[in-house]
C-alpha positions in Angstrom: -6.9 -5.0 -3.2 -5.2 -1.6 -1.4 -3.5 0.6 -3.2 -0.6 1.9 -1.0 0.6 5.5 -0.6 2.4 6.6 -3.2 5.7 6.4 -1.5 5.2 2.3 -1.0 7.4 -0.1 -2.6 4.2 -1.9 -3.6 2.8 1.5 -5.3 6.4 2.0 -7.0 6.5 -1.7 -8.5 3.1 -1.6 -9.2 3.3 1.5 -11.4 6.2 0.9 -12.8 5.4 -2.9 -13.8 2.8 -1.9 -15.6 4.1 0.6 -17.3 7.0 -1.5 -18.7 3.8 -4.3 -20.2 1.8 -1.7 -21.8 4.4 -0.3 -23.0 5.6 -3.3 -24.4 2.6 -4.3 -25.5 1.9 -1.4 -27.9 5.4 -1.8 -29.2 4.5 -5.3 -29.8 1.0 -4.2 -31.5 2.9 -1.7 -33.0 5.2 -4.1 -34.8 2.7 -6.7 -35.2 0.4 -4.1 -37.1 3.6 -3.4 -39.3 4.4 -7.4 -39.8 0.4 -7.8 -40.8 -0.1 -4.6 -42.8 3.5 -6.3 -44.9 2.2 -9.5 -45.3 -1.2 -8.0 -46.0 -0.1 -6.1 -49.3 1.9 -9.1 -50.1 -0.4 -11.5 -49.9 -3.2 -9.2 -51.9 -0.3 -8.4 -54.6 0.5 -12.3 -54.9 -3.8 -12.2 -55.6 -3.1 -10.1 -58.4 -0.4 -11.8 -60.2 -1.9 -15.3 -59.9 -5.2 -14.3 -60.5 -4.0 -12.8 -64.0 -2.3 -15.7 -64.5 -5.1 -17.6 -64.5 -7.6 -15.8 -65.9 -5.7 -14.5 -68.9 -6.4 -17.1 -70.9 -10.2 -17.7 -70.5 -10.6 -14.0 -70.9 -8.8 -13.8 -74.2 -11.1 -16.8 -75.6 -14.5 -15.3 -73.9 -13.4 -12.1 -76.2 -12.9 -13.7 -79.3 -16.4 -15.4 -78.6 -18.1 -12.4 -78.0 -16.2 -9.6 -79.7 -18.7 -9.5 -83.1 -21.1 -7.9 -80.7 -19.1 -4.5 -80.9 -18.0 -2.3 -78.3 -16.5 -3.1 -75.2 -17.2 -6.6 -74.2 -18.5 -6.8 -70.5 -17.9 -10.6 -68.7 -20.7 -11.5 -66.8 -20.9 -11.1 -62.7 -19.9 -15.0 -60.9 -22.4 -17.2 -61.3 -24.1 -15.5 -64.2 -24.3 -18.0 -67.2 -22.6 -16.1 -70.3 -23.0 -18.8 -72.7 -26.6 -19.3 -72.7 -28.2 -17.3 -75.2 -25.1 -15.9 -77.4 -27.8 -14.1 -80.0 -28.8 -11.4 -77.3 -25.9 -9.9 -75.9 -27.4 -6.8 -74.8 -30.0 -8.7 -72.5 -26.3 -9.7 -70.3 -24.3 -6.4 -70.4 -24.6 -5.6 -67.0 -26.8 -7.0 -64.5 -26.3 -4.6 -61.4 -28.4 -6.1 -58.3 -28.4 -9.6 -59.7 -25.7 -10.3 -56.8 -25.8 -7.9 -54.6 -24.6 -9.9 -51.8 -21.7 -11.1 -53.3 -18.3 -8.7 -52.9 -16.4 -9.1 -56.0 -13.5 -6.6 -55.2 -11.0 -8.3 -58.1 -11.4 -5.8 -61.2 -10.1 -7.0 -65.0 -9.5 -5.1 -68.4 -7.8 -6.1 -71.2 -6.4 -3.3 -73.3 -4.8 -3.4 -76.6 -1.6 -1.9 -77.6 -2.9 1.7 -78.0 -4.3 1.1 -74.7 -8.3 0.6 -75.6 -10.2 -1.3 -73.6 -11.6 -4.3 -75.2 -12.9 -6.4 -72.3 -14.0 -5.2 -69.1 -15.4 -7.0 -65.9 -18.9 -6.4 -64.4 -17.5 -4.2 -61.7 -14.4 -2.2 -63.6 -14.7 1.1 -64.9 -15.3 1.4 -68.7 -12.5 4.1 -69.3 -9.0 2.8 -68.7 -7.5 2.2 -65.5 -5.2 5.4 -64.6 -1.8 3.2 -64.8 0.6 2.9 -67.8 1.2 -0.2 -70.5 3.6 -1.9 -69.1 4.4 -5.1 -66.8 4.5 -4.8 -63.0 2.4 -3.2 -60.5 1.7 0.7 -60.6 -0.5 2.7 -58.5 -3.7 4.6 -59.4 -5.8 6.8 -58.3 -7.8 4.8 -56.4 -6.8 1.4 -57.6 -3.8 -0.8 -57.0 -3.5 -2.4 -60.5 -0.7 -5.6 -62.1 -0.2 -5.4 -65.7 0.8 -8.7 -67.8 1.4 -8.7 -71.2 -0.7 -11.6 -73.4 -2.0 -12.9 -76.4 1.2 -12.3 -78.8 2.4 -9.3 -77.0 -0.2 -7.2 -78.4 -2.3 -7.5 -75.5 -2.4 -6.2 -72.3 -4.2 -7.8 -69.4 -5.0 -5.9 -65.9 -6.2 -6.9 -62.6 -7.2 -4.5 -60.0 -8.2 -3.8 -56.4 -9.9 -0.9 -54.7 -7.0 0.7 -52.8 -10.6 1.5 -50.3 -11.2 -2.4 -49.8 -7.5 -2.7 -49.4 -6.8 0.1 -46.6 -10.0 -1.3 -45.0 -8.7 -4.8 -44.6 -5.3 -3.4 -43.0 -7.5 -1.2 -40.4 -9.4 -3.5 -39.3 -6.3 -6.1 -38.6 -4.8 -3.1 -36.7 -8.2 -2.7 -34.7 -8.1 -6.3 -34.2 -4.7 -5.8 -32.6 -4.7 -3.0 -30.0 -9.2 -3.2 -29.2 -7.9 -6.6 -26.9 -5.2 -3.6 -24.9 -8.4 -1.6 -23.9 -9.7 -4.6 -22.0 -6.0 -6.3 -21.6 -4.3 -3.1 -19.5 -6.9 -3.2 -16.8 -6.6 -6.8 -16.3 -2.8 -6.6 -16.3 -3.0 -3.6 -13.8 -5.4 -6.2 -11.3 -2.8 -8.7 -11.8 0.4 -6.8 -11.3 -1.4 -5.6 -8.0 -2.5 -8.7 -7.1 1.1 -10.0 -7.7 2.9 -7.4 -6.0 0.4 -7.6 -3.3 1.3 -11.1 -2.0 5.0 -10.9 -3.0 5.7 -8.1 -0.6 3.4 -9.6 2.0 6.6 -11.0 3.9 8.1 -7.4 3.7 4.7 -6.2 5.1 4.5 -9.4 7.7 8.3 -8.1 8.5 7.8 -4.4 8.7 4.6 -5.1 11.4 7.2 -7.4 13.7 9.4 -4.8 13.8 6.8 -1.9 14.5 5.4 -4.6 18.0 8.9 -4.4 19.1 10.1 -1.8 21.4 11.9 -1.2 24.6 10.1 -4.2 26.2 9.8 -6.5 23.9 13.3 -7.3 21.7 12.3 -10.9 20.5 13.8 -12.3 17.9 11.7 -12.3 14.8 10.6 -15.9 13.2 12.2 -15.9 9.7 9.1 -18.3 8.1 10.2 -17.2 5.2 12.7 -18.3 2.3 13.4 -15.2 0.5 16.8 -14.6 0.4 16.8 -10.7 0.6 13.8 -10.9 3.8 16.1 -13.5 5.8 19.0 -11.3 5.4 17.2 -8.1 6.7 15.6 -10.3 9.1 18.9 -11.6 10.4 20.4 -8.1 10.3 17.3 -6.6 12.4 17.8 -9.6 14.5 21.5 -9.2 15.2 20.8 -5.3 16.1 18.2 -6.7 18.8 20.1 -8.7 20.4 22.9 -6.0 20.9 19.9 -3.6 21.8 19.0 -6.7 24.0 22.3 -6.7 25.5 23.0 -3.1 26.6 19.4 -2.8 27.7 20.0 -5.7 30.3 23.2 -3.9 31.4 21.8 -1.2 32.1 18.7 -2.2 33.6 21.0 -4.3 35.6 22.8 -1.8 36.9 19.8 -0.1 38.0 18.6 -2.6 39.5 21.3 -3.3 41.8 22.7 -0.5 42.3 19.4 0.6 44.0 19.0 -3.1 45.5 22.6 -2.1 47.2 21.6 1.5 48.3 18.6 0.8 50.2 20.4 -1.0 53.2 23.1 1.6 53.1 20.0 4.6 53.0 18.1 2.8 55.5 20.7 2.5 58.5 22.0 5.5 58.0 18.5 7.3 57.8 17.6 5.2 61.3 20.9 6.7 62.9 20.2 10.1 61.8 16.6 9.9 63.0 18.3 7.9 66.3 20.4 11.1 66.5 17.2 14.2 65.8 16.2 11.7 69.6 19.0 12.5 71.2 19.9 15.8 70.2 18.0 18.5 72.4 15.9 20.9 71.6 17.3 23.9 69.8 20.9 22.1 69.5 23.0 23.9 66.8 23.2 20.6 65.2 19.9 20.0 65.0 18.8 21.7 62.0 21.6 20.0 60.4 20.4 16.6 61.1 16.9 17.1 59.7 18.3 18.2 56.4 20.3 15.2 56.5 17.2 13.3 57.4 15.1 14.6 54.5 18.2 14.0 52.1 18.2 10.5 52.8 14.3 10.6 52.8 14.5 11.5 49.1 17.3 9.1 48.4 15.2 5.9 49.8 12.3 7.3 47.0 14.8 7.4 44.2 16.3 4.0 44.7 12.6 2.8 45.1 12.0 4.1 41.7 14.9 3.3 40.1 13.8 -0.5 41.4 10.2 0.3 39.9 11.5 1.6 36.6 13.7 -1.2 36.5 10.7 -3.6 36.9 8.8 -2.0 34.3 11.2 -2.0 31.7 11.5 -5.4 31.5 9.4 -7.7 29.4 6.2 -9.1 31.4 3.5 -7.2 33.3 0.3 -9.1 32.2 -2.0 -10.9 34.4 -0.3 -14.3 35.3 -3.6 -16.6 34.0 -3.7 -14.4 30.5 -7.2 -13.0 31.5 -8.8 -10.3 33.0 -9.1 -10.0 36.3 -10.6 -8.2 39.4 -8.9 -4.8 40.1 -10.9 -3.3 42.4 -9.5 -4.5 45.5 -5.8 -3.8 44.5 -7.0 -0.1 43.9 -8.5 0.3 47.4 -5.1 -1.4 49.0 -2.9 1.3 47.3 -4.8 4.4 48.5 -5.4 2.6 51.9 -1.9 2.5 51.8 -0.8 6.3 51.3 -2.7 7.0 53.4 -1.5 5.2 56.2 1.8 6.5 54.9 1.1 9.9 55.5 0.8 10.9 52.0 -1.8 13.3 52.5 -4.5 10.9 52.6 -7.2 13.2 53.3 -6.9 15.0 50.3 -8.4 12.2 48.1 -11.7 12.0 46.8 -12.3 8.2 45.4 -15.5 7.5 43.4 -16.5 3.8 44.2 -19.0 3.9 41.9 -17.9 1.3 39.1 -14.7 -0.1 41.3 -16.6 -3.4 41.2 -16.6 -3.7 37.9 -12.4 -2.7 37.3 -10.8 -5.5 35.5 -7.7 -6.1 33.0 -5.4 -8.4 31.6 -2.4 -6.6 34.0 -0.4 -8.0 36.8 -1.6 -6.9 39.9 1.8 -5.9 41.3 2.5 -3.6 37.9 -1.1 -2.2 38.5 -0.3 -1.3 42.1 2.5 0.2 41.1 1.0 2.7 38.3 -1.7 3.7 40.3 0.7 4.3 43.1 2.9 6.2 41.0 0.0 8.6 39.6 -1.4 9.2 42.8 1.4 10.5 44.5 2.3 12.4 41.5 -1.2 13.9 41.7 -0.5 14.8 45.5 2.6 16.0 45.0 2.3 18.3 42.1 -1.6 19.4 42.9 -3.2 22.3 44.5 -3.1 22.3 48.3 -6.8 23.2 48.7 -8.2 20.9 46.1 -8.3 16.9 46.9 -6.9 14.7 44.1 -10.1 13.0 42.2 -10.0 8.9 41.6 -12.3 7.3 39.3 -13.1 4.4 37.6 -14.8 5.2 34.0 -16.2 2.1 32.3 -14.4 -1.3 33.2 -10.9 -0.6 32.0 -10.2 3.2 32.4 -8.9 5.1 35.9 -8.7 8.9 35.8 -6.6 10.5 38.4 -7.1 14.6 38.5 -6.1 17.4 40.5 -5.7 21.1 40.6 -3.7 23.1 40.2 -1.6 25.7 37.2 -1.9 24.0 34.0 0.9 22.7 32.3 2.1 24.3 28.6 1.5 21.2 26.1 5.4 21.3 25.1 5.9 20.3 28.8 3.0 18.0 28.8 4.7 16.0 26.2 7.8 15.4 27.7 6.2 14.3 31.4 6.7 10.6 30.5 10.8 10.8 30.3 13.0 10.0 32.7 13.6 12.4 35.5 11.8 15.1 33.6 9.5 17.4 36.3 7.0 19.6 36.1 8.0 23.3 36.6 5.0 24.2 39.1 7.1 22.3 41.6 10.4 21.0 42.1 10.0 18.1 44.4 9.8 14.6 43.0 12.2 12.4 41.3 10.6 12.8 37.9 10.3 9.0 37.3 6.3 8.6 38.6 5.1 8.7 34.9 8.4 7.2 33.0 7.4 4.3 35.5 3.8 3.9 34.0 4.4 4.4 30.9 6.5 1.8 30.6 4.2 -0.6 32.2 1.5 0.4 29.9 3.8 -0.5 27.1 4.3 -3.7 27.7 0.5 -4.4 28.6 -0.7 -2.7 25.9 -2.3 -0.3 28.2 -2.6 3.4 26.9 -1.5 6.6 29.3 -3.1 9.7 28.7 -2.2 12.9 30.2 -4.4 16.1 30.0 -3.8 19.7 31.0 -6.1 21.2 31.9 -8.3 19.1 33.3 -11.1 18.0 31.3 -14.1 20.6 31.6 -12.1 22.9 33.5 -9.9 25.8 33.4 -6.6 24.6 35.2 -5.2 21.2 36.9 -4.3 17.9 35.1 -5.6 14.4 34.4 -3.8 11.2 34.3 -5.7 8.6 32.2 -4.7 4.8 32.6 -6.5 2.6 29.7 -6.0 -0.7 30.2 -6.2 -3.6 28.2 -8.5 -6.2 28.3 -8.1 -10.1 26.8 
């Protein structure tokens, strides 16, 4: 299980979950400890008073059966048979290590009225207990000791417990409660991850079909899901598309057509004004008129054609109609075939036909044709004169498109992809070429990469095309 970044919802609940148990729980140990360590003192206490009540008696009739022996009589350890040879006290007095297995915690004397001790047990002291002559419980030293008045009131009978074996006992009951936290909190943590994990996988399934859409790809996203608070921000995100949807169309279709519509317009009128540059004569004053116009319209024809490219790229598609790869190579060697029948400085182009055969990708062939048209006219428009533009094929998947030229400052390099943004070496262009590919390697899941300078070399730039392969 991943932890998140600290700034993740599933870090924050995480954390904070189980800081609220453990928290809890030591309360609850807390209070448990408390409710035991009560019941504990009660329970021992209750010991006390019924086990003077009991043993009052017998102890007041195993003294006046042994009290001719003189001095303080001493019972006899459990188990020990005090009745079985009455002429030889002495040989009974105490018999430490008889039973040394057996913890006899309960302590007994009974005192007179001046507060000798007549009668003591095994493991009592032989002075008095540290605690007054009267009924109740009191506190000594090192004894918690009940006092119950017998005989005919002139006796005093006292049961005691080591406050030692009593603190002891309460401990280890509080060990008992918070040793299980030590191995309880990190199982709690694992679970509250694991939890929180899978709760928020919806968010996370959300979040990732938000983050594949983008310009070309608005879909609406599938709400699988029954969670009130993910359908609602799925419905919302879903909504927003569709108006992002909306106005996208618009304007693409505006582009669109309102290029569609120029390029008859542009056309006729560039074929009259070339119609008139035949009829004028040479060195007519209207002349160098004409061929301004014609190069105006020129430049218009390009911009509609791009405006029709970008508005094909923009839109959702672009892959390879079967879903596979296929062959690229002859595509490529159409396009360049094709500038240079168009006059575009043809002979300036230096293709490497050295993997060509090899050049496949999960891209339609018409979008391909039109990136690498796109790049290599950028190349040969914005390149040094004296240095042809390179071509090559890297791999199976990867055509890199250089030429010279003054390198472009990275600020400018990173802004070559928007719309009708130019580079300052030159001025001619329309500024779409790249906006154009990079939009049709967005929605083939292509990669363009632009370098400046070139790759080991001092000036020019690169244009990298990565395609993407099924």
């Amino acid at each position: 299980m991943k932890i998140r970044a600290q700034n993740s919802l599933q870090f924050i609940l995480t954390k904070r979950l189980t800081l609220i148990v453990a928290v809890f729980w030591v309360i609850g140990a807390l209070f448990a400890a408390y409710t035991a360590r009560h019941e504990m003192e009660e329970g021992a206490d209750t010991a006390l008073i019924e086990t003077s009540r009991r043993t009052s008696t017998l102890i007041i009739d195993y003294l006046e059966n042994h009290q001719g022996a003189g001095g303080i009589v001493v019972l006899p350890e459990p188990g020990f048979d005090a009745v079985h040879d009455d002429d030889d006290d002495s040989d009974h007095d105490d018999h430490d290590g008889d039973f040394d297995d057996f913890d006899n915690f309960m302590q007994y004397q009974l005192r007179d009225a001046k507060g000798d001790v007549l009668l003591r047990s095994q493991n009592a002291p032989e002075t008095p207990f540290d605690t007054p002559l009267k009924p109740g419980f009191s506190d000594g030293d090192e004894v918690r000791v009940y006092t119950s008045v017998t005989g005919n009131g002139d006796l005093f009978m006292q049961v005691a417990e080591p406050t030692e074996h009593r603190n002891e006992a309460i401990i280890e009951t509080m060990v008992s409660q918070f040793t299980p936290l030590i191995f309880l909190i990190p199982v709690t943590i694992l679970a509250v991850v694991y939890s929180v994990t899978h709760a928020l996988a919806p968010v996370r399934h959300v979040r990732n079909e938000i983050e594949t859409r983008g310009e070309g790809n608005l879909t609406p996203i599938a709400q699988d899901d029954p969670i009130e608070e993910i359908s609602t921000i799925v419905t919302a995100v879903n909504r927003l598309m569709a108006k992002l949807e909306a106005a996208l169309s618009v304007e693409r279709s505006f582009t669109a057509n309102s290029a569609h519509e120029l390029r008859t317009p542009i056309a006729v009128a560039l074929a009259q004004t070339q119609r008139l540059l035949a009829e004028l004569p040479a060195g007519h004053a209207a002349r160098k008129r004409a061929v301004q116009t014609e190069e105006a319209l020129k430049r218009l024809s390009r911009l509609s054609e791009k405006l029709l490219q970008l508005a094909r790229a923009e839109s959702s598609g672009g892959f390879s109609p079967t879903g596979h790869n296929q062959d690229l190579g002859p595509t490529l060697n159409l396009v360049i075939e094709d500038l240079k029948r168009a006059g575009m400085e043809g002979a300036h182009i230096r293709f490497d036909t050295e993997n060509l055969a090899t050049l496949s990708a999960n891209i339609d062939l018409d979008a391909f044709a039109i990136c690498m048209r796109n790049l290599i006219e950028n190349a040969l428009k914005y390149g040094a004169d004296d240095e042809p533009v390179d071509i090559r094929v890297v791999e199976d998947h990867i055509v890199q498109v250089s030429n010279g030229g003054v390198p472009v400052s990275p600020a400018e390099l990173a802004q070559l992809t928007t719309r009708f943004k130019r580079s300052s070496n030159k001025a001619d262009g329309s500024g779409l070429g790249l906006a154009i590919v990079e939009a049709i390697a967005r929605n083939t899941k292509a990669e363009l990469k632009l370098y400046s300078p070139r790759p080991d070399h001092a000036d020019g730039f690169m244009a990298e095309l990565r395609l993407h392969q099924s």
